[in-house]
VOBAPA-742137 format. One record per residue (C-alpha): x, y, z. Coordinates in pm, whole numbers, padded with zeros to 5 digits, always signed. Layout:
BEGIN
XYZ ...
// end
This chain:
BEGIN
-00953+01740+00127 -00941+01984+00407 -00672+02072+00591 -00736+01884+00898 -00862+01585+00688 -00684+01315+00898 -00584+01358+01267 -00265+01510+01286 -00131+01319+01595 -00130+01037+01326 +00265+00931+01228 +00300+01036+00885 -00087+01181+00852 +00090+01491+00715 +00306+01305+00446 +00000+01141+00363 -00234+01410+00311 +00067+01563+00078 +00089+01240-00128 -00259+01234-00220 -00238+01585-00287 +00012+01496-00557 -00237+01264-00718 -00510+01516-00753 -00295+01765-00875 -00090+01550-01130 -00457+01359-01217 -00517+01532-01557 -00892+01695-01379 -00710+01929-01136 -00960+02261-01116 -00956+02606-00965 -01152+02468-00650 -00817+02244-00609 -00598+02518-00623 -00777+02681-00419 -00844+02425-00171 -00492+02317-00218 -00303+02666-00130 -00517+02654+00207 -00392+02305+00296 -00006+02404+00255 -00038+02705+00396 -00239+02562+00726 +00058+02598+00920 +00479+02513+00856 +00476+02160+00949 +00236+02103+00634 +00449+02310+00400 +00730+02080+00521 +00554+01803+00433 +00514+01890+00069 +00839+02030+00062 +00983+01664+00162 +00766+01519-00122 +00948+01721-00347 +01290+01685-00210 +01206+01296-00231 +01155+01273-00574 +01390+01481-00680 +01679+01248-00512 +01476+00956-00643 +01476+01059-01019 +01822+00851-01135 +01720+00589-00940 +01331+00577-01057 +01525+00586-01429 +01692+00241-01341 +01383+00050-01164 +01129+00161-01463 +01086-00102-01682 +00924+00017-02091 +00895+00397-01947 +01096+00673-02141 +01315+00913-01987 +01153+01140-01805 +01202+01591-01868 +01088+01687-01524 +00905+01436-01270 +00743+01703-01068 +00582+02007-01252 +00504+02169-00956 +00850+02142-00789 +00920+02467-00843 +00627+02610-00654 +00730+02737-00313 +00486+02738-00048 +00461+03126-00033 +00463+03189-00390 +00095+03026-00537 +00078+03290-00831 +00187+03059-01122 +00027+02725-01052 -00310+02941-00947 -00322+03124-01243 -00217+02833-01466 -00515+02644-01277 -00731+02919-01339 -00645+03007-01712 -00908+02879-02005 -00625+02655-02078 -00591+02512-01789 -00642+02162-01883 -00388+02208-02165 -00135+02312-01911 -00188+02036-01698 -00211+01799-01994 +00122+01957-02110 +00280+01917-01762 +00190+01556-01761 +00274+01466-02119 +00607+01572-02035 +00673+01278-01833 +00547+00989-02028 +00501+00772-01714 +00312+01078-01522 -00018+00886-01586 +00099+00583-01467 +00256+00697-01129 -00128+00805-01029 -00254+00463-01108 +00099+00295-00959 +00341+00500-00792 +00700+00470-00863 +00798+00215-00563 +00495+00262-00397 +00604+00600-00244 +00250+00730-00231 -00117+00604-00249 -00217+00516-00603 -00592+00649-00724 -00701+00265-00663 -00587+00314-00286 -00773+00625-00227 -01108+00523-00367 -01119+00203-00163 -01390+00193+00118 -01104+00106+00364 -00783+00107+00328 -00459+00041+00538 -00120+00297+00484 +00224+00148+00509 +00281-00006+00853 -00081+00126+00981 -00342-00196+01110 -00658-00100+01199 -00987-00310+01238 -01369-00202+01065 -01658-00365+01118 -01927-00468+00832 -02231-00533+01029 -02281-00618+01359 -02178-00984+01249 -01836-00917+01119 -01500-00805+01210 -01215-00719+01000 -00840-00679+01124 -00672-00498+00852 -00302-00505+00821 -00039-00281+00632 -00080-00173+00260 -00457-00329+00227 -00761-00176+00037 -01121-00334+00114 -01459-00267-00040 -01795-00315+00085 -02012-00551-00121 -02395-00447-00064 -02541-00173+00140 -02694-00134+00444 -02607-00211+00793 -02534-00545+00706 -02333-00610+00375 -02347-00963+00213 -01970-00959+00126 -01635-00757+00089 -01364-00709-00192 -01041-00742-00075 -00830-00575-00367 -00532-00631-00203 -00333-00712+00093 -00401-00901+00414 -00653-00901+00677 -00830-01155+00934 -01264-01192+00894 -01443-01308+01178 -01792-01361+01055 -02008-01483+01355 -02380-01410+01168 -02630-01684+01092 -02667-01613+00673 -02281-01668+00452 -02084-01383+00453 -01827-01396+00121 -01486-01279+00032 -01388-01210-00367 -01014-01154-00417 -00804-01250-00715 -01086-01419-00888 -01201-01662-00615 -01468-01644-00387 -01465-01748-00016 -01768-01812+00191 -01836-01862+00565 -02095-01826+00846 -01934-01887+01166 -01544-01866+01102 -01215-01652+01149 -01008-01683+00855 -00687-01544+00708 -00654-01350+00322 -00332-01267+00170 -00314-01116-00180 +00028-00926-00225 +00090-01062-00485 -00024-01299-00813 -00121-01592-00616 -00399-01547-00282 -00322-01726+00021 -00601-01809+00268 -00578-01963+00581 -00892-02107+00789 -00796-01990+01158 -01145-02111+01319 -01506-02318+01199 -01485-02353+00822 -01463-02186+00505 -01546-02252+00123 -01282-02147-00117 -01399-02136-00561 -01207-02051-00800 -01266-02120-01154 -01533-02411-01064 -01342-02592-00834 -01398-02568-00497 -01175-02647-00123 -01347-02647+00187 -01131-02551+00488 -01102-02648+00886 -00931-02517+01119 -00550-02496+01093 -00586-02571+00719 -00455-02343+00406 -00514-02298+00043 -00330-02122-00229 -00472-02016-00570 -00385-01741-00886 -00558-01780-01217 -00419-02087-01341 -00643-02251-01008 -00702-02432-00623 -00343-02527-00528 -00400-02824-00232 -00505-02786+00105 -00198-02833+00307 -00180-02796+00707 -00004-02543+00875 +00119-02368+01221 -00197-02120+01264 +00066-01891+01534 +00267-01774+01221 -00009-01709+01011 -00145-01421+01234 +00153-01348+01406 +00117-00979+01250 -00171-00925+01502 +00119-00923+01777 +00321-00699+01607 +00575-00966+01500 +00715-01129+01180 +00920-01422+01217 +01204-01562+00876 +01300-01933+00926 +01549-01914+00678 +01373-01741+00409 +01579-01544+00105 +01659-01220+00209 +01521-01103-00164 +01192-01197+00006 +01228-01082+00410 +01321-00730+00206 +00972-00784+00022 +00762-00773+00377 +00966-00559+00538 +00853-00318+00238 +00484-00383+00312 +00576-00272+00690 +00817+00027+00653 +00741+00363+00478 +00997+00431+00219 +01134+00168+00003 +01395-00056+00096 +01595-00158-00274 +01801-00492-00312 +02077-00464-00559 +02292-00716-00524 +02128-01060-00653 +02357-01286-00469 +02256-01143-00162 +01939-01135-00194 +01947-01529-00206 +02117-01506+00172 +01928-01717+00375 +01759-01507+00680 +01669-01595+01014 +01511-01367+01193 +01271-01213+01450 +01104-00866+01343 +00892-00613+01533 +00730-00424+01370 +00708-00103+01571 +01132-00097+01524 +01121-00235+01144 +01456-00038+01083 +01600-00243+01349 +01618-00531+01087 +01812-00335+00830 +02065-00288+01066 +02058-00665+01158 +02088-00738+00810 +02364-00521+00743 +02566-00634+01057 +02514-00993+01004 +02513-01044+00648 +02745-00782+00556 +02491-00594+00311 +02626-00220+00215 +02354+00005+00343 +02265+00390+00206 +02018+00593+00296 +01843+00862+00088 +01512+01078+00160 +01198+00978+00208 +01323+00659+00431 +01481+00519+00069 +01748+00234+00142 +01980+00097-00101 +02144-00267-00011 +02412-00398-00140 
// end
């Protein structure tokens, strides 16, 4: 990971490239070629020893809090062994990197917070991208969309938090993996073109369709020609306007729905018909960097209406508060507590 590893003029490219520096360094494997590579990248210029500065400032303000939302994790002694590095001073994490017992000192580092493992694989509140994130073929930050193509015959509209992997090589893969998230396929080939996610299987040849899996149960929605949904031996077939939901216990039934609010995303908009605020806090979380932390039960089963762009998603925290009377505090790293 080179300095200039993501285009700069990105929003957040910088905060980025310091999270997943956090992952390599905290992944148990960490060698001198890290260090190495990783003292250039902080010292590129001030705005990137900011950014890791602001990772570190973040957790540290997040530890008490982090100690509440755990669930089964012990206490932890220090959440970021390399907190203490400043970004002119390289001498002791280089030489501890460099030392025959290197591995034992990183070993050590992350023993010392029993969860330390488990952040790599999922990060406390989803604060930074998790190992499965960064080995995805494609994969979507917090409030980023972006559209890849697999083939000539197929389109893909990614939207916010979403990892994708090809399935065959070539110029023209058979299928993809979505491992999680959302996105829109428009496969407009001759041969099927399949979808696995959350243990079903979708197939199409000429059709635009709708995925959601954030969460247990996978949501998919046939926007145009017709799509085959399996799971577990049973099987749905799909028109336009139609939708299917399914987790491991099976095919829920095909019900009909307004297509407009299904890809509403692809206009930058999010619409709640009175939906519990618990669960308009859940997508705005997929949208907005940070994380935005309900604490008060009864409010989060507030009914919400609501309109929300998505290029002002703060906007809606300050509707919330102002209309629903929610306590609202802010701490780094775009952290919200309501109340």
């Amino acid at each position: 990971m080179s300095a200039m590893s993501s285009s700069e003029s990105e929003p957040g490219a910088l905060e980025r490239q310091a999270q997943a520096w956090w992952v390599r360094l905290h992944s148990g494997g960490a060698t001198r070629a890290d260090a190495d590579a990783f003292r250039q990248w902080a010292t590129h210029s001030a705005a990137h020893a900011q950014a890791w500065r602001d990772l570190m400032r973040t957790w540290s303000a997040l530890d008490p809090l982090l100690a509440k939302e755990a669930v089964g994790q012990a206490p932890r002694a220090r959440a970021f062994p390399w907190s203490g590095v400043s970004c002119t001073s390289w001498s002791g994490l280089s030489a501890a990197l460099h030392s025959p017992g290197r591995r034992a000192f990183l070993g050590g580092a992350v023993a010392a917070s029993v969860a330390a493992g488990a952040m790599v694989v999922d990060p406390p509140l989803g604060l930074w991208p998790s190992v499965g994130d960064l080995m995805a073929d494609y994969r979507t930050a917090t409030g980023e969309q972006r559209q890849v193509a697999l083939g000539q015959d197929v389109r893909v509209n990614m939207n916010t938090q979403t990892r994708v992997n090809r399935i065959g090589g070539g110029e023209r893969p058979r299928g993809m993996a979505l491992l999680a998230g959302e996105a829109e396929v428009a496969a407009s080939g001759t041969s099927d073109f399949f979808v696995e996610t959350g243990g079903g299987r979708l197939l199409a040849r000429a059709a635009r369709f709708n995925i959601r899996h954030t969460g247990p149960q996978v949501c998919v929605t046939c926007l145009d020609g017709r799509v085959t949904v399996s799971v577990n031996g049973e099987q749905r077939s799909l028109e336009a306007g139609r939708q299917v939901s399914y987790d491991t216990a099976g095919l829920r039934e095909v019900v009909r729905v307004d297509l407009a609010s299904v890809d509403r995303w692809r206009t930058g908009l999010l619409s709640f018909d009175r939906m519990p605020l618990s669960e308009v806090v859940e997508e705005i979380n997929r949208y907005r960097p940070g994380k935005v932390l309900l604490r008060n039960e009864e409010l989060g089963r507030t009914l919400v209406t609501m309109q929300l762009n998505l290029r002002s998603v703060d906007n809606a925290l300050l509707m919330i508060r102002e209309l629903y009377g929610a306590r609202m505090r802010s701490f780094p790293g775009g952290i919200v507590m309501l109340g």
